[in-house]
C-alpha positions as CSV (number, residue, x, y, z in Angstrom):
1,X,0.0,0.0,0.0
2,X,1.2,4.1,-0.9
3,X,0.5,6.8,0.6
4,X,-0.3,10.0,-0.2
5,X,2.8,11.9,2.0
6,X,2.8,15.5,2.8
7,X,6.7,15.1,1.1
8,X,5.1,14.7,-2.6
9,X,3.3,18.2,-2.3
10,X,3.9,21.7,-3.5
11,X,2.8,23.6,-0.5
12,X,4.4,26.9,-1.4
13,X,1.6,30.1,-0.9
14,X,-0.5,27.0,-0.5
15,X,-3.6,27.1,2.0
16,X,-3.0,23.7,4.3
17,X,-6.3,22.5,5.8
18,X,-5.0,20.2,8.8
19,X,-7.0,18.1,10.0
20,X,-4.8,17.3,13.9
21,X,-6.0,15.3,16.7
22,X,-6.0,17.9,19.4
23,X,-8.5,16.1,21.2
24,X,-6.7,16.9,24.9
25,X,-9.1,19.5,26.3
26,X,-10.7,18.4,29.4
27,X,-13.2,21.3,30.6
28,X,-11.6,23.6,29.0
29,X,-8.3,22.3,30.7
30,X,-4.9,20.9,28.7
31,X,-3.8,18.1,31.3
32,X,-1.3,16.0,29.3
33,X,-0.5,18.1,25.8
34,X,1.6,15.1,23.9
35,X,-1.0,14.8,21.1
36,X,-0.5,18.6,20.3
37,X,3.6,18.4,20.4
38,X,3.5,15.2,18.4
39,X,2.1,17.4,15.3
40,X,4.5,19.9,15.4
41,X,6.8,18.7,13.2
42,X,4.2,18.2,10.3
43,X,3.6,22.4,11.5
44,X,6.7,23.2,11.4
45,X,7.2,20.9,7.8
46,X,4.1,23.1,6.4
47,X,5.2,26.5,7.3
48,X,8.9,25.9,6.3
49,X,8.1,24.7,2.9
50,X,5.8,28.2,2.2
51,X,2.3,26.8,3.5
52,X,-0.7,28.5,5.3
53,X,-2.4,26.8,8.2
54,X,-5.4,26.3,8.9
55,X,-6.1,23.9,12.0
56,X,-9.1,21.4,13.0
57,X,-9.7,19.3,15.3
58,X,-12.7,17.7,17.7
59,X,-12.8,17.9,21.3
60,X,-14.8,15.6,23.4
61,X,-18.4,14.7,22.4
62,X,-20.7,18.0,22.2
63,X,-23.0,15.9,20.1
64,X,-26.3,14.1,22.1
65,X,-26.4,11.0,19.8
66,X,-29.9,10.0,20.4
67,X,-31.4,13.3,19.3
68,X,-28.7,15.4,16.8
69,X,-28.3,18.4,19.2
70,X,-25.0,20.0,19.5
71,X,-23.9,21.6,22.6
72,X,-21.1,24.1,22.5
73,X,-19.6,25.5,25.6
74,X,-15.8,26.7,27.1
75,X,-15.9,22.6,28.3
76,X,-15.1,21.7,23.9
77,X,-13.6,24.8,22.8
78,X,-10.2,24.7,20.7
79,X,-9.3,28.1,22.3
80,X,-6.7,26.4,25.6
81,X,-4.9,24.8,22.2
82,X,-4.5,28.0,20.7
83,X,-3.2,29.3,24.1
84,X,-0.7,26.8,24.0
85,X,0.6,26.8,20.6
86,X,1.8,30.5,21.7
87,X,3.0,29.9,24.7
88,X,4.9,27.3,23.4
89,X,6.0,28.0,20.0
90,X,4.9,31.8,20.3
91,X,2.5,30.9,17.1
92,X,-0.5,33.7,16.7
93,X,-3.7,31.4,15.9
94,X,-7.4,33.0,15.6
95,X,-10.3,31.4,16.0
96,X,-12.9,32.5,13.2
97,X,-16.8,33.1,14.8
98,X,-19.2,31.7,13.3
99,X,-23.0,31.7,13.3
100,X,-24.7,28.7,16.2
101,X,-28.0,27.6,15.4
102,X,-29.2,26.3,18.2
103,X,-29.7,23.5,19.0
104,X,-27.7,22.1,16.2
105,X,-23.9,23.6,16.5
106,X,-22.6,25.8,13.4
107,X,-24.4,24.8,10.5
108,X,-22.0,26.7,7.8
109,X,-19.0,28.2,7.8
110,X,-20.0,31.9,7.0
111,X,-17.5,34.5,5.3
112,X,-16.7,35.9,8.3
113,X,-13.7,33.7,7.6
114,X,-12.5,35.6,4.6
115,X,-10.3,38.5,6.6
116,X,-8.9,35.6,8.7
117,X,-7.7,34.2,5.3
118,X,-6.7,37.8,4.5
119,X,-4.7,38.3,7.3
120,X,-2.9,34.8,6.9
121,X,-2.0,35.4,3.6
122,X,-0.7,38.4,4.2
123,X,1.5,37.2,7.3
124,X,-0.5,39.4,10.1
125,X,-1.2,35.7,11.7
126,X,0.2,32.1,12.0
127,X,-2.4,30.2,10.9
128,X,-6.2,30.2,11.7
129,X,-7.8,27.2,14.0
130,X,-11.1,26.2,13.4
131,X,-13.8,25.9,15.7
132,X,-14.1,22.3,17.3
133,X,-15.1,19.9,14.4
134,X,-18.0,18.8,16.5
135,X,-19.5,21.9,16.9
136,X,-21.0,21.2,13.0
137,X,-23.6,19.8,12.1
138,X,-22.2,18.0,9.3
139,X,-19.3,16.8,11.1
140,X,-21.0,13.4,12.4
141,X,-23.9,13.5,9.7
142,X,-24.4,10.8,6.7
143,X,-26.7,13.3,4.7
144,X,-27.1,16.1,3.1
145,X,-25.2,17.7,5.7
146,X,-21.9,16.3,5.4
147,X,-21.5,17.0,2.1
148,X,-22.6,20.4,2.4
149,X,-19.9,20.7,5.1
150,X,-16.7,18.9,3.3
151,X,-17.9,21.5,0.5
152,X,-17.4,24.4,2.5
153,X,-14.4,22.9,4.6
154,X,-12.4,22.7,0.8
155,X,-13.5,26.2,0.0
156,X,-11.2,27.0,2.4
157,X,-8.3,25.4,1.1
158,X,-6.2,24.6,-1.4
159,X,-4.8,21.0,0.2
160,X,-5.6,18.6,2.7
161,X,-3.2,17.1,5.4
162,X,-4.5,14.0,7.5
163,X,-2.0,14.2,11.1
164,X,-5.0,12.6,13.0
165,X,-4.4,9.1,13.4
166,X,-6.2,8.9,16.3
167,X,-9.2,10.2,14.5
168,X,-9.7,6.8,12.7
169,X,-13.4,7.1,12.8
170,X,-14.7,8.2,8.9
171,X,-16.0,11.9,9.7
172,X,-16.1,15.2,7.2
173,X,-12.9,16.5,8.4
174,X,-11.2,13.2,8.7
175,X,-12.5,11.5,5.4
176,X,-15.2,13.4,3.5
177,X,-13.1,16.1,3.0
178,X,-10.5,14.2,0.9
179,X,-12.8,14.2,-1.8
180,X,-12.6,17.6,-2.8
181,X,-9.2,18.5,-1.9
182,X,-5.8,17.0,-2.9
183,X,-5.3,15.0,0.2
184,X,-1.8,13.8,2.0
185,X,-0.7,12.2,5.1
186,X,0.6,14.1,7.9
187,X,4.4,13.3,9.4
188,X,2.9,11.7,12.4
189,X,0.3,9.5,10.6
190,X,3.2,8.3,8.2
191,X,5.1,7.8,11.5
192,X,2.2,5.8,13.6
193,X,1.4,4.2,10.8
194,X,5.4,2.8,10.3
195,X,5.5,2.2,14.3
196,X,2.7,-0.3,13.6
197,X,4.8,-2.2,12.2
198,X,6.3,-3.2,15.7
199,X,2.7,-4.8,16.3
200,X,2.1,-6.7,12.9
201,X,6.1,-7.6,12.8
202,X,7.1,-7.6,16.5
203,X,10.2,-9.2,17.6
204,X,9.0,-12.2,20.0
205,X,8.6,-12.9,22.5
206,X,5.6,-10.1,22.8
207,X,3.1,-9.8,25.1
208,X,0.3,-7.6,25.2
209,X,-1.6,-5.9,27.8
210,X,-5.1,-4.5,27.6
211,X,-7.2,-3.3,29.7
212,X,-11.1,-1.4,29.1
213,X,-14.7,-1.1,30.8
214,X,-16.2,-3.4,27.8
215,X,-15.7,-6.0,26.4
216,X,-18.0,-5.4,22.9
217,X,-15.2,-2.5,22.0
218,X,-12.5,-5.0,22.9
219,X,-13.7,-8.4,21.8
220,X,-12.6,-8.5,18.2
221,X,-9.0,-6.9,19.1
222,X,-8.4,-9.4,21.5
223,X,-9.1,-12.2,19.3
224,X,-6.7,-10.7,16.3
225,X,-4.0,-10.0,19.4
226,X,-4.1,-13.2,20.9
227,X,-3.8,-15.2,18.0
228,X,0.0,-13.4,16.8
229,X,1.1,-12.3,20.6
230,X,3.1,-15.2,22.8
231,X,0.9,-13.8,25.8
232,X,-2.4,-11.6,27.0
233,X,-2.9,-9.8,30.0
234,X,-6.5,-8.3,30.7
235,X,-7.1,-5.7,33.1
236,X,-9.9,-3.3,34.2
237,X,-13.8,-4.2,34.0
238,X,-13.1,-6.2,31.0
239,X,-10.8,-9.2,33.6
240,X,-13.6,-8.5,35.7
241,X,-15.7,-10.0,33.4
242,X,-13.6,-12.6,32.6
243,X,-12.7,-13.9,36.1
244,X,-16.4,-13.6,36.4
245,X,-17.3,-15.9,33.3
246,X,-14.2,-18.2,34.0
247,X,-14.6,-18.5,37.5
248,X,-18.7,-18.8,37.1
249,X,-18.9,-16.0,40.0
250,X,-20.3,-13.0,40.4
251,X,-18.6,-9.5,40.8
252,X,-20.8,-6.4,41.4
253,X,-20.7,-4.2,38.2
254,X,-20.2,-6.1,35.8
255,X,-23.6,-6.0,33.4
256,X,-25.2,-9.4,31.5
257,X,-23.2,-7.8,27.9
258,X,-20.0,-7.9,29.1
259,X,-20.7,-10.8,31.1
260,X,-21.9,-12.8,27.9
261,X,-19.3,-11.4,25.7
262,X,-16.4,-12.7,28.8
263,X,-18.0,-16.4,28.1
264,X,-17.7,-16.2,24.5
265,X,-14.2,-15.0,25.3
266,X,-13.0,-17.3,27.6
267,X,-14.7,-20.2,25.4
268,X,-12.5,-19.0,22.7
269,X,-9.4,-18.4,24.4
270,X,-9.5,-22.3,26.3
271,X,-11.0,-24.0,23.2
272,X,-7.7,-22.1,20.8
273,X,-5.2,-20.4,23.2
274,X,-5.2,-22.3,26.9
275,X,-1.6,-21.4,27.2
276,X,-1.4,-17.6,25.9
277,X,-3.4,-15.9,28.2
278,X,-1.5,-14.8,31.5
279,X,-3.9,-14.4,34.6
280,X,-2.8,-12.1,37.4
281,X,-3.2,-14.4,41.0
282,X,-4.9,-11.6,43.0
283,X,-6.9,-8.8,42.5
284,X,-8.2,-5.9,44.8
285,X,-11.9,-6.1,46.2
286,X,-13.8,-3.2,47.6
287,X,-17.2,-2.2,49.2
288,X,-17.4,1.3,47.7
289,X,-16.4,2.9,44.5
290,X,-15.9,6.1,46.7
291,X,-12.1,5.6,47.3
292,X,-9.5,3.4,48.8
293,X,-11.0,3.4,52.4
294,X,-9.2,1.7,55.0
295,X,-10.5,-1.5,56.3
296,X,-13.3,-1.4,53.3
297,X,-11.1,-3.4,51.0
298,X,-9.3,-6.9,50.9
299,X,-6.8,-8.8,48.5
300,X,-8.4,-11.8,46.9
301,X,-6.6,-14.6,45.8
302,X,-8.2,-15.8,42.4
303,X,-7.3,-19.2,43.1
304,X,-9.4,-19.6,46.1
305,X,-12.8,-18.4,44.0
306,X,-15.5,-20.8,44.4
307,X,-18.4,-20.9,41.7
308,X,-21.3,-18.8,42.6
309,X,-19.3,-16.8,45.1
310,X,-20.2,-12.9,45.2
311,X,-17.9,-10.1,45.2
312,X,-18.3,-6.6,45.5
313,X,-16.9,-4.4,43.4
314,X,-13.5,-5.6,41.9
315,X,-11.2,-2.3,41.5
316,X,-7.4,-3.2,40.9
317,X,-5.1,-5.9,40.3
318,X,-3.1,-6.6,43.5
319,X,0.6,-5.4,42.8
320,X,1.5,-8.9,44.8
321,X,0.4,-10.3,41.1
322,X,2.8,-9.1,39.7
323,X,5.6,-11.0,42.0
324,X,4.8,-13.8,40.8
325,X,7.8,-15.2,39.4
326,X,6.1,-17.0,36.4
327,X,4.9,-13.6,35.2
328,X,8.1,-12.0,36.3
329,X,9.9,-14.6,34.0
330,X,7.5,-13.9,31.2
331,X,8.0,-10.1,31.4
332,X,11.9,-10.5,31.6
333,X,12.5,-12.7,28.4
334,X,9.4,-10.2,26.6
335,X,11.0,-8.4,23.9
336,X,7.9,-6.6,23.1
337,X,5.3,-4.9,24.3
338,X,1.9,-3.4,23.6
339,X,0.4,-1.8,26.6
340,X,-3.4,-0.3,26.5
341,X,-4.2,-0.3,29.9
342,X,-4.7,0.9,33.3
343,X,-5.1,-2.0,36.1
344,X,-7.1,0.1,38.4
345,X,-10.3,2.0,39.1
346,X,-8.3,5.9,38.9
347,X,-8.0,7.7,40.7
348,X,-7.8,5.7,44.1
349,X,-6.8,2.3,42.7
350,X,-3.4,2.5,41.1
351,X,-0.8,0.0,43.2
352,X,-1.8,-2.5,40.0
353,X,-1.0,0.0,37.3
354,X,2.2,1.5,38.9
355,X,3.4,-2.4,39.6
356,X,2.8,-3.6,35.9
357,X,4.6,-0.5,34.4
358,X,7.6,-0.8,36.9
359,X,7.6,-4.2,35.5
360,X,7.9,-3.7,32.0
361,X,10.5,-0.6,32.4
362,X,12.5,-3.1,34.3
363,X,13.0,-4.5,30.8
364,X,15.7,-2.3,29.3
365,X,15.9,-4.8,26.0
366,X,12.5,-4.9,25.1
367,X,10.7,-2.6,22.6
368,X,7.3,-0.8,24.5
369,X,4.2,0.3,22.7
370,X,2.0,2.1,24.6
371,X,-1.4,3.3,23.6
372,X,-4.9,4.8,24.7
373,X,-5.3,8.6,26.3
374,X,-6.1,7.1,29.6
375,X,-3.2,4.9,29.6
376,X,-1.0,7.5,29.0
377,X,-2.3,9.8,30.9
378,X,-2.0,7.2,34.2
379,X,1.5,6.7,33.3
380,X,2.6,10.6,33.4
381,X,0.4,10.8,36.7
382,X,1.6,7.8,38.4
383,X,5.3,7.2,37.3
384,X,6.1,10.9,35.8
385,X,10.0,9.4,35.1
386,X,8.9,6.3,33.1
387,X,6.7,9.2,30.8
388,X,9.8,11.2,30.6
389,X,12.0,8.8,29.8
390,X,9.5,7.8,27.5
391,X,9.5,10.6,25.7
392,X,13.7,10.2,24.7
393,X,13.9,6.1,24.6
394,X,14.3,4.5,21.5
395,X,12.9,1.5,23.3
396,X,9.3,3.1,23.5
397,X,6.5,4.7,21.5
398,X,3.2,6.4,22.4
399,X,0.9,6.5,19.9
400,X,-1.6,9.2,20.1
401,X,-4.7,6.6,19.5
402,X,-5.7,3.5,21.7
403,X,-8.9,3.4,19.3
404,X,-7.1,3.7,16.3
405,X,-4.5,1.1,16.9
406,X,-6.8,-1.3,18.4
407,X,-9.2,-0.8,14.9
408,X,-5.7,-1.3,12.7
409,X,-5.3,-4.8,14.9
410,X,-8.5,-6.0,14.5
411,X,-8.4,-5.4,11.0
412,X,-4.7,-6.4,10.3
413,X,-3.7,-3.4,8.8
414,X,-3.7,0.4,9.1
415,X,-4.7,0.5,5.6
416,X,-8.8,-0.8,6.2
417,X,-9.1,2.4,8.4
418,X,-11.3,4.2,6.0
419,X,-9.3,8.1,6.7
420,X,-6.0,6.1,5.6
421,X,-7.6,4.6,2.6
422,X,-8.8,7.6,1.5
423,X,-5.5,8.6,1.3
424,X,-3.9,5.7,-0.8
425,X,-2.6,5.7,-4.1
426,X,-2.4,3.3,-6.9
């Protein structure tokens, strides 16, 4: 499969529509800015070759799914971004206004926009940032209003970049779009895209680590992992389910979905894999989802689990687990892996996460893969010298999309995404 690469265009006096994943706004706070610095180099690529910026992104989920309405506030706005593309690289961004119609977001992109395009050409600004994709209408639409929208979104352009990776999911601004512009991938999708390569290619051992709330977003990714990885480690609500269905016990939370999709799981997994999947020993229960309260928890032994037992609410692996000098043995003689996960219920329950990733940095051969905003996000909180280092180690990548490399798994390539397809080539 080609690509369409940024390096192949002429982007000089050019208009660059963008589309970045920016999506690291948390009511109206940045807490963890990687996905904005790991686009900076396609920026920087733009500008220096003679190209005009122009910015998108979404942020969060403005958009009630059951009935269409759109609701824009501070919480989703792309304005703390644009804060801290000056602080940081002292770039001047504007935001153009546009008209809401309420209840359904910005329904065209007026041309109140023209003397922000003025201004860029001219040099007055750095590059103008759209407002957050999902304040549209059309963004999310199948209809006459996603066309309507890519229309307008190439009227502002002369050529499309795709840096979103992340973004895998086939929207306006993410796939639409390419139909009416010359399109081209960003240096960071060319660059997640190669690092997949560690996943489809990986240098064995490899184990993989994934952790989630349900198992109907997971279920198809674990069963493309397990089949090419030496060994699987669950975590979260999703081992929950699985001890649950294994173990033929009941754990409070865990709903009759995810409990059916665990027994189709572990059916799977004893009937194909028996030997592949690794199953941490004990795990953390608790009376309250409230916090780590003294005397209102207890270590479980897994081993000890009688069928129709009852457990409250199961909120952490027990970093005991992870002493175990089987999976200790495992981890040592990995030489990759793939890590989309966070053990614990955060933020009270981390001893399990903070235990598995002291683990696998103990490692200094093996390549490390993490993925998934929350699991990064746990690892800078929890283990802020593990993030840094990180950040400069050879031995590790973070890719800026947990979705988006868990779609690429279960689909065996990058290319099936349908924003990456979109920009293929013969």
């Amino acid at each position: 499969m080609k690509l369409s690469i940024i390096q192949d265009a002429d982007l000089k006096d050019k208009l660059v529509l963008v589309r970045v994943d920016h999506n690291v706004v948390e009511k109206g706070l940045i807490h963890d800015p990687y996905r904005i610095d790991a686009t900076i180099s396609t920026l920087y690529y733009i500008v220096s070759h003679g190209g005009k910026l122009i910015l998108m992104t979404h942020v969060g989920r403005p958009k009630n799914k059951k009935d269409g309405t759109i609701n824009i506030s501070n919480d989703t706005s792309v304005e703390p971004i644009v804060e801290y593309l000056h602080n940081k690289l002292n770039l001047n961004f504007k935001i153009p206004e546009f008209y809401v119609n309420e209840p359904y977001g910005i329904q065209d992109i007026d041309t109140s926009v023209n003397n922000l395009i003025k201004e860029l050409k001219l040099g007055k600004i750095d590059g103008i940032y759209l407002p957050n994709t999902r304040w549209y209408r059309g963004e999310e639409d199948k209809g006459e209003w996603q066309e309507r929208l890519a229309n307008q979104l190439a009227g502002l352009a002369d050529i499309y970049v795709n840096d979103a990776f992340g973004s895998w999911q086939p929207h306006v601004s993410t796939y639409t779009i390419t139909k009416y512009l010359p399109s081209y991938a960003g240096l960071l999708l060319q660059k997640e895209i190669n690092n997949l390569d560690k996943i489809f290619s990986p240098i064995k051992p490899m184990i993989a680590i994934i952790a989630g709330a349900k198992f109907d977003t997971k279920i198809n990714s674990l069963k493309a992992l397990i089949k090419d990885v030496d060994y699987l480690m669950l975590g979260g609500v999703i081992l929950n389910a699985f001890l649950a269905a294994k173990y033929k016990i009941s754990i409070k939370g865990i709903d009759d979905d995810n409990l059916s999709m665990a027994k189709e799981f572990v059916d799977f997994v004893q009937t194909n894999y028996p030997n592949k999947l690794i199953e941490p020993r004990y795990i953390v229960e608790s009376d309250t989802m409230e916090g780590k309260i003294e005397g209102h928890y207890k270590i479980i032994d897994v081993k000890s689990l009688k069928a129709g037992e009852t457990l409250n609410y199961v909120l952490d692996v027990a970093p005991e687990s992870f002493n175990d000098p089987s999976i200790i043995e495992k981890f040592k003689s990995a030489k990759t892996f793939f890590v989309n996960a966070v053990m614990g219920y955060a933020p009270h329950f981390n001893d399990g996460t903070i235990a598995l990733n002291e683990l696998i940095n103990s490692n200094n051969d093996a390549i490390k893969l993490y993925a998934g905003g929350d699991t990064l996000q746990e690892l800078k909180r929890l283990l802020p010298g593990i993030y840094m280092k990180a950040l400069d180690d050879s031995k590790f990548y973070m890719f800026t999309g947990g979705g988006a490399v868990l779609t690429a798994i279960e689909q065996n390539s990058p290319y099936g995404m349908e924003p990456v397809k979109a920009l293929l080539i013969d």
